[in-house]
C-alpha positions as a printed NumPy array, in Angstrom:
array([[ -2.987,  -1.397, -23.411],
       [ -1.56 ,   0.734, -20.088],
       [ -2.571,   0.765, -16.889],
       [ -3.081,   3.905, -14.593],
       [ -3.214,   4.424, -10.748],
       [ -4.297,   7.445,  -9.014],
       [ -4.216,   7.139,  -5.615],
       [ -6.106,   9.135,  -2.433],
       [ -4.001,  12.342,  -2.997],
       [ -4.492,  12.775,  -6.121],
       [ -8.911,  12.361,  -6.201],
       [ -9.26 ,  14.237,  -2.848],
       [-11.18 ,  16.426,  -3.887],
       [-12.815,  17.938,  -6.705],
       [-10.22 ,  19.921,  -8.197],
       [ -8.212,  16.198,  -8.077],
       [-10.774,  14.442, -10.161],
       [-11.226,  17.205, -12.805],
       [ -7.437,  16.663, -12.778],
       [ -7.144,  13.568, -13.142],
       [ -9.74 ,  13.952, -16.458],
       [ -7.436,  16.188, -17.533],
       [ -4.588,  14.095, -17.415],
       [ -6.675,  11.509, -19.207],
       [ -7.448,  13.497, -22.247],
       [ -3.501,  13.411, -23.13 ],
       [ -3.954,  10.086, -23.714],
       [ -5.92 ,   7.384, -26.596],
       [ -9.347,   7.185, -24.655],
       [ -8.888,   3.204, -25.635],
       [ -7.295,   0.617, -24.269],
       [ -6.798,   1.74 , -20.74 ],
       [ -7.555,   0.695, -17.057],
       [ -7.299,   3.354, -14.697],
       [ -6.973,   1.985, -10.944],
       [ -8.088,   4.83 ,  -8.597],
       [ -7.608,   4.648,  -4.562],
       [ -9.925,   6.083,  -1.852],
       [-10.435,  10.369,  -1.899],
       [ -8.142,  11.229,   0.595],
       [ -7.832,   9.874,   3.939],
       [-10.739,   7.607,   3.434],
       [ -8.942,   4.698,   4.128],
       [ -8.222,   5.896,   7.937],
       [-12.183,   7.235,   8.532],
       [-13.201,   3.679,   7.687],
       [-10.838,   1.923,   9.632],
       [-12.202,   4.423,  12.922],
       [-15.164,   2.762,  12.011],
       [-14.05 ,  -0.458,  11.887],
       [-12.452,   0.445,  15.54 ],
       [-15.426,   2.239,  17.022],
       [-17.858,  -0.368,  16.304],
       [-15.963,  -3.491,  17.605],
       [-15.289,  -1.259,  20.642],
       [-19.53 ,  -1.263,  21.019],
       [-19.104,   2.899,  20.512],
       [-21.749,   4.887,  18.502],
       [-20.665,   5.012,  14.761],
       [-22.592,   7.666,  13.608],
       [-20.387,  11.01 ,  13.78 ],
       [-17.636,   9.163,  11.751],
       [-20.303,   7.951,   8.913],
       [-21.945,  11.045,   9.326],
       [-18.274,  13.071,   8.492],
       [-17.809,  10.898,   5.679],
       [-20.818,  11.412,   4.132],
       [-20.184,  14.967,   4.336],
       [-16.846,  14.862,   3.324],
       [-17.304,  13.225,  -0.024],
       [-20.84 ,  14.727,  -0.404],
       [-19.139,  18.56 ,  -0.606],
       [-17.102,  17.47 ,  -3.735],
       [-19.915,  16.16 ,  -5.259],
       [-21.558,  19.044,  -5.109],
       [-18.866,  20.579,  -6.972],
       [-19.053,  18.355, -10.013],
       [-22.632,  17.104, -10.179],
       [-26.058,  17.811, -10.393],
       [-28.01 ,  17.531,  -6.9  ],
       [-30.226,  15.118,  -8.934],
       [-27.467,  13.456, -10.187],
       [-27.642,   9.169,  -9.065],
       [-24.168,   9.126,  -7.036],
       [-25.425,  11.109,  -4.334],
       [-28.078,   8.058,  -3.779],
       [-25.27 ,   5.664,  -4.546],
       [-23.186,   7.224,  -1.8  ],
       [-25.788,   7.169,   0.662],
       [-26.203,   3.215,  -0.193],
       [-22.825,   2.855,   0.218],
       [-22.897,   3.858,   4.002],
       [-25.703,   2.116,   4.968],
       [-23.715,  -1.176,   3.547],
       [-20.463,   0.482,   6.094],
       [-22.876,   0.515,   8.761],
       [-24.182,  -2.755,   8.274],
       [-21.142,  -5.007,   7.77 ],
       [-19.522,  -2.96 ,  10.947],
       [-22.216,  -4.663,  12.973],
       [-21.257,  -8.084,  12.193],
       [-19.788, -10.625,  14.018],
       [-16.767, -11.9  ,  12.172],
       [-13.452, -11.631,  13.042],
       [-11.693,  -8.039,  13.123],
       [ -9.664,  -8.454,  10.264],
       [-12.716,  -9.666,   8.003],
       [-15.147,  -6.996,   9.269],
       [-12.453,  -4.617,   8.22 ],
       [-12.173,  -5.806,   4.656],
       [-15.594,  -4.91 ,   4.164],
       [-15.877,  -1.728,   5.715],
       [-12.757,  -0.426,   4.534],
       [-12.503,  -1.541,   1.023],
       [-15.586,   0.522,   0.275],
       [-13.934,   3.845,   0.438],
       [-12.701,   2.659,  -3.16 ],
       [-16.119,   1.997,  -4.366],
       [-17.506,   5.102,  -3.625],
       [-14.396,   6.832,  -5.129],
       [-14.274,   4.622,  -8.776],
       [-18.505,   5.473,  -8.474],
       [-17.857,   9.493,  -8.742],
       [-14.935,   8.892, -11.05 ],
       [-16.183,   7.388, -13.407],
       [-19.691,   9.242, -13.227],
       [-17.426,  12.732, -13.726],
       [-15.645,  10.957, -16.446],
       [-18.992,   9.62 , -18.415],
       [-20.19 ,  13.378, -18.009],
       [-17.455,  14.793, -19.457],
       [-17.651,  12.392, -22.755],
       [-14.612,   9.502, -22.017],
       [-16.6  ,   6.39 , -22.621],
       [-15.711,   4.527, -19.558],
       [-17.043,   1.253, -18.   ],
       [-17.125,   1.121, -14.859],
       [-16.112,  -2.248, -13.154],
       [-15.922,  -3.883,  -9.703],
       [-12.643,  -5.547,  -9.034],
       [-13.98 ,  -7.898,  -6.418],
       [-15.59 ,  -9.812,  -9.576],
       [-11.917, -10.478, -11.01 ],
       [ -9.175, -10.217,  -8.096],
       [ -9.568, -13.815,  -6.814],
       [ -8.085, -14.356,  -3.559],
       [ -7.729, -16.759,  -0.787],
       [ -9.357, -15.883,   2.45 ],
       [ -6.645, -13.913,   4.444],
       [ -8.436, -10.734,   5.154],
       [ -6.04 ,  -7.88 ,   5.016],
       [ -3.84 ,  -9.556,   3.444],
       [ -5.436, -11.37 ,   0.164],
       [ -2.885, -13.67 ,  -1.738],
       [ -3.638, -13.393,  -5.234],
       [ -5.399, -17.153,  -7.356],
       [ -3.473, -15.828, -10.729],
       [ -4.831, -18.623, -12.605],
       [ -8.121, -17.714, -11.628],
       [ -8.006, -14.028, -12.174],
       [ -6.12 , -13.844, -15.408],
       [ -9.782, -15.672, -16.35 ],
       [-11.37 , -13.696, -15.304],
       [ -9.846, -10.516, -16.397],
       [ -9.959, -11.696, -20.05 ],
       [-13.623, -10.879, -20.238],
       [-12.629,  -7.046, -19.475],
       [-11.546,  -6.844, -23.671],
       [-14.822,  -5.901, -25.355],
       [-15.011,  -2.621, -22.727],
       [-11.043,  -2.043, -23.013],
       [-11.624,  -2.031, -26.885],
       [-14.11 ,   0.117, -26.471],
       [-12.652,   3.006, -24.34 ],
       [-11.286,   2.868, -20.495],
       [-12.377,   0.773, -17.659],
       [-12.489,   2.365, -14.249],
       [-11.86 ,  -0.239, -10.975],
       [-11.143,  -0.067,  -7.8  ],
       [ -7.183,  -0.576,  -6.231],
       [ -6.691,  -2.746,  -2.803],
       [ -9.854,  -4.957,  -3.28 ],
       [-10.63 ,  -8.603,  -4.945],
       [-12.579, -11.365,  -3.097],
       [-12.595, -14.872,  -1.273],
       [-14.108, -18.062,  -3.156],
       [-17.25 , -17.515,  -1.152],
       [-17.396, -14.154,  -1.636],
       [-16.004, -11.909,   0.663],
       [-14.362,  -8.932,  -0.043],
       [-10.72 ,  -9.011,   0.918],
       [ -8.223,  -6.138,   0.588],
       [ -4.392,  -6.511,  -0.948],
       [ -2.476,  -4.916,   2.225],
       [ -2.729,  -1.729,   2.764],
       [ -2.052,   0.741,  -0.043],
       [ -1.966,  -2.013,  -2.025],
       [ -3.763,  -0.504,  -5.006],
       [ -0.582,  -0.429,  -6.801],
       [ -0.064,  -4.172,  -6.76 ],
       [ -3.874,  -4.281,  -8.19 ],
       [ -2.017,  -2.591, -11.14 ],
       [  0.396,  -4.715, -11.063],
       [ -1.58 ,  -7.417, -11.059],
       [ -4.396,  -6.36 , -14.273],
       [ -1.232,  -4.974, -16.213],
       [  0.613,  -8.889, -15.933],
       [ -2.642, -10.567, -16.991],
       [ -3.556,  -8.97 , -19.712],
       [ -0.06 ,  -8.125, -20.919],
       [ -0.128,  -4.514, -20.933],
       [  2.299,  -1.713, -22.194],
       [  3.071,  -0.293, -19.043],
       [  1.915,   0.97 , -15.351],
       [  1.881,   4.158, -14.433],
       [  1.68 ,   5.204, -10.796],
       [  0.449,   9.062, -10.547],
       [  1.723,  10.443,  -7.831],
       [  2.52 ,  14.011,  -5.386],
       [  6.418,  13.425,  -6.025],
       [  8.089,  14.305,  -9.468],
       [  9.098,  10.39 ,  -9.334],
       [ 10.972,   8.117,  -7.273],
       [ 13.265,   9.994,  -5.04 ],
       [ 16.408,   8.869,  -2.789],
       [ 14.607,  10.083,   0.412],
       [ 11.153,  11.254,   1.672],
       [ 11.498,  14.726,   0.394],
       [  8.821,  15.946,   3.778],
       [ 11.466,  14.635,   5.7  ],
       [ 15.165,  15.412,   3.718],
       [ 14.354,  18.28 ,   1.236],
       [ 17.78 ,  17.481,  -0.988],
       [ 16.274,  14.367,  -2.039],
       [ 16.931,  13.993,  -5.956],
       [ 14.663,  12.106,  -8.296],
       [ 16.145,   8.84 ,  -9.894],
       [ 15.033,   9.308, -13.434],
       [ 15.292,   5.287, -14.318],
       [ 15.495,   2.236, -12.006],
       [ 16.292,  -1.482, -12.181],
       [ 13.471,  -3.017, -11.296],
       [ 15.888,  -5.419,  -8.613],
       [ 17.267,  -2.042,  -7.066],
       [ 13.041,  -0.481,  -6.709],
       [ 12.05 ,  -3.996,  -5.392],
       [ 14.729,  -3.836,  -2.512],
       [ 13.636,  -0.382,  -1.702],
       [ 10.094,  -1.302,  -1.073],
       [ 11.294,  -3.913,   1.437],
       [ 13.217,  -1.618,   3.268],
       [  9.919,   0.4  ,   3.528],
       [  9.81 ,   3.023,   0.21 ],
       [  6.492,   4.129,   0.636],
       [  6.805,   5.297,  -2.715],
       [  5.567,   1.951,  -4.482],
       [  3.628,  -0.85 ,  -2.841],
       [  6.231,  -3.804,  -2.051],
       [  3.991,  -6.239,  -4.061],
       [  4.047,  -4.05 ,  -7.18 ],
       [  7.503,  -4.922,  -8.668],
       [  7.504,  -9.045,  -9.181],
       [  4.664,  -9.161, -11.376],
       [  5.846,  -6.442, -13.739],
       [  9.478,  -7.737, -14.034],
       [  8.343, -11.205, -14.442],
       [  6.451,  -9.814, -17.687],
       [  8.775,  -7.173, -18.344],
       [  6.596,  -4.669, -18.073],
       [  8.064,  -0.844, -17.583],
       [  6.686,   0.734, -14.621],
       [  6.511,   4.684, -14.422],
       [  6.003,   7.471, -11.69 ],
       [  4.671,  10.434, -12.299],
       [  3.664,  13.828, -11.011],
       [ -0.295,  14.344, -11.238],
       [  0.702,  17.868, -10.268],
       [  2.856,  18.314, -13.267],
       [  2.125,  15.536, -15.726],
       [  4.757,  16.987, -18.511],
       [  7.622,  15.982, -16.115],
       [  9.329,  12.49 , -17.576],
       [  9.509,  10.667, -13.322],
       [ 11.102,   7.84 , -12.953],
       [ 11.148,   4.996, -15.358],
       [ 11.453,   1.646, -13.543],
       [ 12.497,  -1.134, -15.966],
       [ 15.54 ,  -3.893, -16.602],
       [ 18.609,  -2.   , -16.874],
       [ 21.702,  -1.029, -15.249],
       [ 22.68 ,   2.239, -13.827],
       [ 26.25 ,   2.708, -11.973],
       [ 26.85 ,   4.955,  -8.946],
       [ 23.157,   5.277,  -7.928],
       [ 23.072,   8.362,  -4.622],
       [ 22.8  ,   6.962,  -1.616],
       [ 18.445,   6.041,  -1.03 ],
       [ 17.107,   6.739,   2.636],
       [ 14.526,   5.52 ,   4.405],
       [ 13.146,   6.128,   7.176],
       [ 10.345,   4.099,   8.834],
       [  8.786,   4.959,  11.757],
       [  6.278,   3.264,  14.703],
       [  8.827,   0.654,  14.903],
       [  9.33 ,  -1.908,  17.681],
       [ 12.39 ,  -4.095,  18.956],
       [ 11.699,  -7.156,  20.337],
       [ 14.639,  -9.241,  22.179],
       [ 14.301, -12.867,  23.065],
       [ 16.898, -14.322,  25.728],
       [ 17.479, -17.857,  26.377],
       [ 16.66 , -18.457,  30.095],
       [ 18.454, -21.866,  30.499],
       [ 22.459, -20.808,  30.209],
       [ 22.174, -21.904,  26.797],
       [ 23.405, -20.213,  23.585],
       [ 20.815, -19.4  ,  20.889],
       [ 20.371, -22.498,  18.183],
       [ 19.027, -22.554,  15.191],
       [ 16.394, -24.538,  16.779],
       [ 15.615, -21.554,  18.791],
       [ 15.746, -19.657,  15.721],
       [ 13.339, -21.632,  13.798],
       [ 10.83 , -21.704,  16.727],
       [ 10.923, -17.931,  17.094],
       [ 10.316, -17.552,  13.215],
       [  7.485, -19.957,  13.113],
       [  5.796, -17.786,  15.941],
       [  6.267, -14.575,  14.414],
       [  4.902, -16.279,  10.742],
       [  2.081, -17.469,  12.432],
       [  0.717, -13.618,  13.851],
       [  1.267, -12.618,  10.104],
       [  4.206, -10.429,  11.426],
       [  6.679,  -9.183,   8.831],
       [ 10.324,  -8.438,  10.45 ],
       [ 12.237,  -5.647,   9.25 ],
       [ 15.714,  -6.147,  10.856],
       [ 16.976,  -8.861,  12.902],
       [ 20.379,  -9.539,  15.036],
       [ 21.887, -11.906,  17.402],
       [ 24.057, -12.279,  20.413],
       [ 25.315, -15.752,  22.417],
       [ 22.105, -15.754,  23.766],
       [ 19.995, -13.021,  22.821],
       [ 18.022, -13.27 ,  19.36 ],
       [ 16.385,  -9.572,  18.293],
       [ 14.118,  -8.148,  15.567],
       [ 12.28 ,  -5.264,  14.821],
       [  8.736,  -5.181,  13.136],
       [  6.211,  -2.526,  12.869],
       [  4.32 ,  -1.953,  15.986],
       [  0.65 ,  -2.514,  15.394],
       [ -0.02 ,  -3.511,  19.068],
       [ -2.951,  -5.804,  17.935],
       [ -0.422,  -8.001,  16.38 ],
       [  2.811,  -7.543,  18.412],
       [  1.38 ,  -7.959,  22.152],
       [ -0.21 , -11.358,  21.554],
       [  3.19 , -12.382,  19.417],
       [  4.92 , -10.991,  22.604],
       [  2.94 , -13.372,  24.618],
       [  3.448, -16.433,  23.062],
       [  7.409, -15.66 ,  22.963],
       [  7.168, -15.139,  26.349],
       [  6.317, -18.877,  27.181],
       [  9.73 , -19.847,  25.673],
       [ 12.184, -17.111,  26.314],
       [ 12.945, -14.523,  28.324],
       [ 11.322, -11.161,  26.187],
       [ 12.068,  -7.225,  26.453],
       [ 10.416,  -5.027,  23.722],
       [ 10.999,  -1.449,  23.138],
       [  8.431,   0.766,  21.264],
       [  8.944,   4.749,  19.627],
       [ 11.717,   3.247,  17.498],
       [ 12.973,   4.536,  13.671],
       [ 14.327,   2.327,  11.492],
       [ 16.669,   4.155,   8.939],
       [ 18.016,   2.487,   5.887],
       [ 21.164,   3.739,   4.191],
       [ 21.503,   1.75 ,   1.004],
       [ 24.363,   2.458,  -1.86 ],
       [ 25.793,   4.709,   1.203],
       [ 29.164,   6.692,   1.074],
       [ 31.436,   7.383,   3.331],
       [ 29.738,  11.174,   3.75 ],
       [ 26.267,   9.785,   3.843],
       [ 27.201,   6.91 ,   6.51 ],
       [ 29.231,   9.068,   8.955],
       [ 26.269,  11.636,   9.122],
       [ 24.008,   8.811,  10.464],
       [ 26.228,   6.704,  12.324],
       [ 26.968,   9.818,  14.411],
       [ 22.805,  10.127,  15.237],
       [ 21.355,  10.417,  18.918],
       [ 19.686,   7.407,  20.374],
       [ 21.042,   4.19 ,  18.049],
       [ 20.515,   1.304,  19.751],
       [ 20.801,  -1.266,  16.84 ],
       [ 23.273,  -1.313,  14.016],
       [ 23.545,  -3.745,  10.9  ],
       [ 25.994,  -3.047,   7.888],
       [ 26.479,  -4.651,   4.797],
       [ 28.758,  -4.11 ,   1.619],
       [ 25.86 ,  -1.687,   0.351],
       [ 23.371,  -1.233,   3.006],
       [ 23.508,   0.287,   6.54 ],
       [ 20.424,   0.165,   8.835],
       [ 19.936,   2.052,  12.06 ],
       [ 17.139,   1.58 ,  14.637],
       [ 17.168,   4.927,  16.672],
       [ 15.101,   5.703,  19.821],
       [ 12.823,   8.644,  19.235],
       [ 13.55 ,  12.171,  20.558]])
């Protein structure tokens, strides 16, 4: 059994899903689970939503633009009597509706947001059933059990590797189409995995039912040693220990979802990433191995924000201190990125989402003295050579340096 994940690039639009068929007629129409994302930049219409509505603003042009949006490639591939064009329409009237409640932000925006991958699994598989794959369609809410931390769902793996089990008669049968990002509460609300998290959902469906492999289909030939938008003379890495891809997705790979690797190497299951554009290519093979004199991988993550707390008493910073500050930033669900200290200055840098960091800000602010700065890169240098850690040591605008034996990080100020 394999697993497959297409994600929003790759189902954009029509030309993407009569693509992705495509790609799935290279393969045993058995036996298979293919994850698919929301079409394009679903993800961020909802989430305007999401934004609009708690701010008590009309809602209506953004529905009305995704309707439209999705409604144009369905034209393309169906019949105007065909059922997903009512399905669609029911799907935005259920937007509209949970928008309007009164929950908390983050569980209003589990709702909303996670249906941009139920209307994208609902034309999927309804293209794939008309073009003969016998697929089963299936909602991952009903097997993804999670606790109740919306935006952030932590996975009951007793309780979905139940529940998945009952997914053999249709996987026997041909290929089961679900949704990536989504599961649900105990009570039944939908939660979502973290955003792009729809590779950890095929993480988390290949571990429990012991699959073959994962493969991620993606706009990149494989996994590559640098954002080629950003550094063009990134290389692919044509195989991967799965310790050396986990430690990239903590420095901030977008590549693969940081969630995706444990599960897989616990099981030993080989992970792959491949081209949707060119599907013949071999990408990067992510498995347990060992591979000497990997290039140097760079990352660069962006939006980032420094945050410096000063004792205000004279003192030097304690562990004490230390612990208190890292109890604070665990309890706004904060994840830090980098972190240094002086005699009496602790600092670390975390992704500014200003919903999060002001309030965390705030409560620091009751106990030290804090200064934050905001427009920050991080940039992570890790197997670095002498060539590769000159050229960014020498950068504009550094204002935070860490080194190791095999990493370098660099938190520059924004030009």
């Amino acid at each position: 059994m394999k697993v497959f994940k297409f994600g929003g690039a790759s189902v954009r639009d029509a030309d993407g899903i009569r693509n992705l068929a495509r790609i799935l007629s290279r393969f045993d129409p058995h036996n298979l689970v293919v994850v698919v994302s929301a079409m394009g930049k679903t993800t961020n219409a909802l989430e305007k939503v999401v934004a609009e509505s708690r701010a008590g603003r009309t809602i209506d042009p953004l529905l009305a633009e995704i309707d439209r949006y999705h409604r144009a490639e369905m034209e393309k591939l169906f019949a105007p009597t065909h059922p997903v064009f009512q399905q669609l329409t029911g799907y935005l009237m259920t937007a509209r509706q949970q928008a309007a409640l009164i929950h908390e932000e983050d569980r209003v925006y589990d709702q909303v947001v996670s249906l941009g991958e139920l209307i994208s699994t609902t034309l999927v598989s309804a293209f794939l059933q008309q073009e003969g794959f016998p697929v089963f369609w299936k909602d991952a809410r009903q097997v993804i059990a999670t606790d109740s931390t919306f935006r952030e769902g932590r996975v009951n793996w007793e309780a979905t590797r139940g529940k998945l089990a009952g997914w053999q008669p249709e996987l026997a049968a041909g290929i089961v189409v679900t949704q990536g990002f989504i599961g649900s509460t105990p009570d039944g609300f939908t939660t979502t995995l973290g955003r792009e998290g729809s590779d950890y959902t095929a993480a988390i469906i290949a571990s429990c039912l012991g699959a073959e492999s994962v493969t991620i289909w993606k706009d990149v030939p494989g996994v590559m040693n640098a954002d080629p938008k950003k550094l063009p003379a990134a290389v692919v890495f044509e195989e991967l220990p799965f310790r050396e891809a986990a430690e990239m997705t903590y420095y901030g790979a977008s590549v693969i979802h940081p969630k995706t690797i444990k599960p897989l190497a616990q099981h030993d299951i080989p992970l792959y990433v491949k081209s949707f554009m060119n599907p013949e290519l071999p990408g990067t093979r992510i498995h347990e191995c060992k591979v000497l004199r990997l290039p140097p991988l760079i990352v660069l993550k962006e939006n980032q924000c420094l945050v410096s707390c000063k004792v205000t008493d004279y003192s030097f910073v304690t562990e004490e201190q230390v612990g208190h500050i890292f109890q604070v930033v665990s309890r706004h669900g904060i994840k830090i990125n980098l972190m240094q200290n002086s005699a009496i200055t602790f600092s670390f840098c975390v992704d500014f989402r200003e919903s999060k960091v002001l309030p965390l800000i705030d409560e620091l602010s009751q106990s030290f003295e804090v200064y934050y700065n905001t427009g920050l890169t991080l940039v992570t240098v890790k197997n670095y050579d002498s060539r590769t850690l000159e050229e960014y040591r020498h950068k504009p605008g550094i204002v935070m340096e860490q080194a190791s034996r095999s990493t370098v990080q660099l938190l520059i100020k924004e030009s």
